[in-house]
N, C-alpha and C positions, 0 to 999 in steps of 0.2 A: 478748435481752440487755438487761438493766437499765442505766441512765443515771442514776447522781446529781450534784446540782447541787449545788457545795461553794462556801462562802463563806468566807475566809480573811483575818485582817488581819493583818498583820506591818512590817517592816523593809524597803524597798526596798533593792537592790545592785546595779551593772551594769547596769541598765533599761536592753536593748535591743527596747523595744516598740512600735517602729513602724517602717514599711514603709522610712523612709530612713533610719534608724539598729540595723537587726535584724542578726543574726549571719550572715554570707551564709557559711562554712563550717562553725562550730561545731566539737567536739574532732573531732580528726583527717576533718576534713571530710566530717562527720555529716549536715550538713545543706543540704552542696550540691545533690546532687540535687531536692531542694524548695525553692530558690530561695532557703536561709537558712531562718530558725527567730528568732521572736520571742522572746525569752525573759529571764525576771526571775529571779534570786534574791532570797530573801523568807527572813527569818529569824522565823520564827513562835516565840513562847512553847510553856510545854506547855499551855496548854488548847488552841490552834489548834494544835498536832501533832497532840491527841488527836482533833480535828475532823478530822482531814486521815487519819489512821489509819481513824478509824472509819469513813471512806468505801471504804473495801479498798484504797485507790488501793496500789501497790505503791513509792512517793516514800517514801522515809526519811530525807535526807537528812544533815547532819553534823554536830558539836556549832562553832555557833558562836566564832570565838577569842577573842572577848572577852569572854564568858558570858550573852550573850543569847537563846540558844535554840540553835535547830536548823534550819540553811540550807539551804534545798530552792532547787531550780531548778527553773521552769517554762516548759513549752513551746508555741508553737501553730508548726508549719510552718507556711511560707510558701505554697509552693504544693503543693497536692497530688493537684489533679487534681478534688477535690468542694468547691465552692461552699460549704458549710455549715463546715469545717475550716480553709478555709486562709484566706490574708493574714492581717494585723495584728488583734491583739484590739482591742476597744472600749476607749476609753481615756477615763476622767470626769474633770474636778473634781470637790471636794467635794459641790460644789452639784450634782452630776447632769449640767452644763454638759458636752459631749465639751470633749476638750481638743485644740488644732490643737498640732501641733510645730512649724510654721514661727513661730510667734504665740507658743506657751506656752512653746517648748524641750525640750529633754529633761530626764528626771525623775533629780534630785541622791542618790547614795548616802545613806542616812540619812532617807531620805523614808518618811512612816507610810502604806502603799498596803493597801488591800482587795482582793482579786483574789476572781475566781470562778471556777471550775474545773468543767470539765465531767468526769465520773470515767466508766468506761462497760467494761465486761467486753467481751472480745473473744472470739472463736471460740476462741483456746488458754484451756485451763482454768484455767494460773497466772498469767497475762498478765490485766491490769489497767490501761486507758488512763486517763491524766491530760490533759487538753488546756487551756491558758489561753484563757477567754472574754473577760474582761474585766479591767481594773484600771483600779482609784478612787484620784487620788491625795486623798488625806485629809489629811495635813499635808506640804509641799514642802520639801525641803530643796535650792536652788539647786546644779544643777548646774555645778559650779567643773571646768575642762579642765585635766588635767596639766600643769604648766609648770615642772616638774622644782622646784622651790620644795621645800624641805623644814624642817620641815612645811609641808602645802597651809593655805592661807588658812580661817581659821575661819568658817562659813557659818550663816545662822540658821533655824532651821525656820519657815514656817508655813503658815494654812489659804491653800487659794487660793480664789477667790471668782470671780464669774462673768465679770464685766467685769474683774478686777484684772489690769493688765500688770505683769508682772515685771521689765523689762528699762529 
């Protein structure tokens, strides 16, 4: 079974990408049994759909509502039993830097992120696996917490740097 190594840059959404802030049920409690599911949606343009297409990966996701592309979700289960698949994906700064969550925070809706995707054919012949490797965040857009505020407070993107604290 073939393995492609997909590289994707888009829109960050809902960043639940690490081990203390991942999805611990998912829809209709998908992802309980594996301890939760990391997972981002990312609103990719059309050349990164057509990237994301041409890997066979079977991900189509949806026409974004404000007309920015096409919002895919992506996944790595938590646990699932093989060391190579499960916990948290690898998480950058721009600069290559990991990024800690307790230090850097969690990643702001509106954030420019690179993810990498592992795409990989499974024994069913239509069945086409996507798994989230990695995501870079490239430009930050601070994450602001619901505080019923309407509208939320306007937040400002940018690059995060190795040593830069944000807080």
């Amino acid at each position: 079974m073939a393995t492609r190594i997909v590289k994707l840059t888009g829109i960050a959404e809902w960043a639940k990408v690490f081990e203390e802030n991942r999805d611990l049920l998912g829809y209709e409690g998908a992802y309980a049994e594996h301890g939760g599911g990391c997972v981002i949606d990312v609103i990719l343009d059309e050349d990164n759909l057509t990237k994301l297409k041409a890997s066979r990966s079977i991900k189509k996701g949806k026409p974004d509502l404000e007309g920015r592309g096409h919002t895919v979700k992506f996944l790595r289960k938590f646990a699932t039993g093989k060391d190579w698949d499960s916990g948290a994906p690898v998480v950058l700064k721009a600069d290559d830097s990991p990024w800690d969550y307790n230090t850097d925070g969690t990643i702001g809706n509106g954030s420019i992120v690179e993810v990498t995707l592992c795409v990989y054919d499974t024994s069913r012949k239509d069945i086409v696996g996507t798994r989230l490797d990695k995501v870079k965040v490239m430009e930050l857009v601070e994450y602001v917490p619901d505080t019923g505020e309407s509208p939320p407070p306007v937040t400002e993107s940018k690059t995060v740097a190795k040593d830069e604290v944000l807080f």
